[in-house]
C-alpha positions in Angstrom: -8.8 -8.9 5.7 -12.0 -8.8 7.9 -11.3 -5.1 8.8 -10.4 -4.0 5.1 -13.8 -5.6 3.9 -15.7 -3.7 6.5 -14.4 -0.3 5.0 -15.9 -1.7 1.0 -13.3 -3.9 -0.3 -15.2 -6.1 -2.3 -12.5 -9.0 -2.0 -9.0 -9.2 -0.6 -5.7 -11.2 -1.0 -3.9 -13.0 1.5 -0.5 -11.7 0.7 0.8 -15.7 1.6 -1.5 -17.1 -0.6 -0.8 -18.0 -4.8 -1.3 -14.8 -6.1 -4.4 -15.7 -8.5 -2.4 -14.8 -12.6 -3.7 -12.1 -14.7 -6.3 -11.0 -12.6 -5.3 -7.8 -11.9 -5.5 -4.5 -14.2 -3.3 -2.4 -11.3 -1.4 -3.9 -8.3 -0.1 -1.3 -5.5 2.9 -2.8 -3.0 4.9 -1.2 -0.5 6.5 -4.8 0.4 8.5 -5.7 -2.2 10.9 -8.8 -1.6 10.7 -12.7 -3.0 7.4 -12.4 -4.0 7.6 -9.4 -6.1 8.1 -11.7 -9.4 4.5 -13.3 -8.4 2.5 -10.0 -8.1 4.1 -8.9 -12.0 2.5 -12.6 -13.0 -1.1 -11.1 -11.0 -1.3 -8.7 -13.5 -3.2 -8.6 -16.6 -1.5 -7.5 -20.4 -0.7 -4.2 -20.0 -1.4 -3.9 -16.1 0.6 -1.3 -14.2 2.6 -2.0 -11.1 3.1 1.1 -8.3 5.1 1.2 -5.4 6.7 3.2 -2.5 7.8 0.8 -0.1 10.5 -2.1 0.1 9.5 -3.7 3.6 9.8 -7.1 2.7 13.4 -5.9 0.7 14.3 -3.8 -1.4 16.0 -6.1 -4.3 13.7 -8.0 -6.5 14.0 -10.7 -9.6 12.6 -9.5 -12.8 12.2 -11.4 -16.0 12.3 -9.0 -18.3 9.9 -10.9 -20.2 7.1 -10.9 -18.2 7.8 -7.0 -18.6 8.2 -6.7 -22.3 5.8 -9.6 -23.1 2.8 -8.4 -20.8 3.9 -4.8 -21.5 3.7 -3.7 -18.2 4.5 -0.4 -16.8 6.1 0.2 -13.6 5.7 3.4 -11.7 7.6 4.8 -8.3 5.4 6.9 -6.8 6.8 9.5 -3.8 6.2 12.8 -4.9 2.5 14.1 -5.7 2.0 17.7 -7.4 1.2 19.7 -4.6 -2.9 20.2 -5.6 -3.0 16.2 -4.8 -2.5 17.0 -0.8 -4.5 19.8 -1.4 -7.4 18.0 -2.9 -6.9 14.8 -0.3 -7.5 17.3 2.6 -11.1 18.6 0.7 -11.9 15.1 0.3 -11.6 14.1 3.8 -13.2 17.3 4.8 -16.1 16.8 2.6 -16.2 13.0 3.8 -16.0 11.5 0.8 -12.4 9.7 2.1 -12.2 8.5 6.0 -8.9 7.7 7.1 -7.9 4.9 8.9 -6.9 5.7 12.4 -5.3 2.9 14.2 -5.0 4.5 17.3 -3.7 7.7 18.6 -0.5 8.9 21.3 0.5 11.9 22.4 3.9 13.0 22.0 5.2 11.8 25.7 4.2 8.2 24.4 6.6 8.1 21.2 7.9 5.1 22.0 4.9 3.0 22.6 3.4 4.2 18.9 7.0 3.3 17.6 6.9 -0.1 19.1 3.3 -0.6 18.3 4.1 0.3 14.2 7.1 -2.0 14.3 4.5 -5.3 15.4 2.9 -4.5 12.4 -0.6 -5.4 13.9 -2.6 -2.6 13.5 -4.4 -1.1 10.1 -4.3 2.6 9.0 -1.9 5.2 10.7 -0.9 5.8 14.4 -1.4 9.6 14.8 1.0 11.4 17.2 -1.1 14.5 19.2 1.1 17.2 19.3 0.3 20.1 22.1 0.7 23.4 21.3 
């Protein structure tokens, strides 16, 4: 939580921690699992939920009337329209958005950046450096 502050978040939350109830107008997961119900409850009337991951598990509880009766809309999100990639790469090249590198292998070293995603200690991406 340190390291995300250090990049401008202005406050973070631990994911084991009680979620704090209608707090939040958006809430963007790529866990999922048990505590899925509590992030729908983190959201505010007429929040929006997004994901593209299930790491925690796939299957979730839903009360649909914490849906209906917070009218809350869900979105999947996988595909982009092609100008988002496009514009991300501008972005970045501008340096108005910095990703987060978490460290860097080359190819020969596949294995060690597979182990090291898997302990799930690291923030931002492990890049793989391809020679050509």
């Amino acid at each position: 939580m340190e390291a995300l502050k250090e990049l401008g978040a202005d406050a973070t939350v631990d994911r084991d921690e009680a979620f704090p109830e209608n707090s939040f107008d958006v809430v963007l997961d790529l866990v999922g699992g048990p505590r899925w119900p509590a992030l729908l409850n983190a959201l505010v009337p007429r929040g929006r939920y997004v994901t593209s991951g299930a790491i925690a598990g796939p299957i979730v509880e839903l009360d649909l009337r914490t849906l209906y009766l917070k009218d809350l809309t869900l979105f999947g999100s996988t595909r982009q329209a092609p100008s988002v990639f496009t514009d991300l790469v501008g972005y970045i090249e501008m340096g108005d958005i910095r990703p987060v590198l978490a460290e860097r292998r080359p190819l020969h070293e596949l294995r060690v950046a597979q182990e090291a995603f898997l302990e799930k200690s690291h923030m931002g991406k492990i890049g793989i450096e391809i020679s050509g």
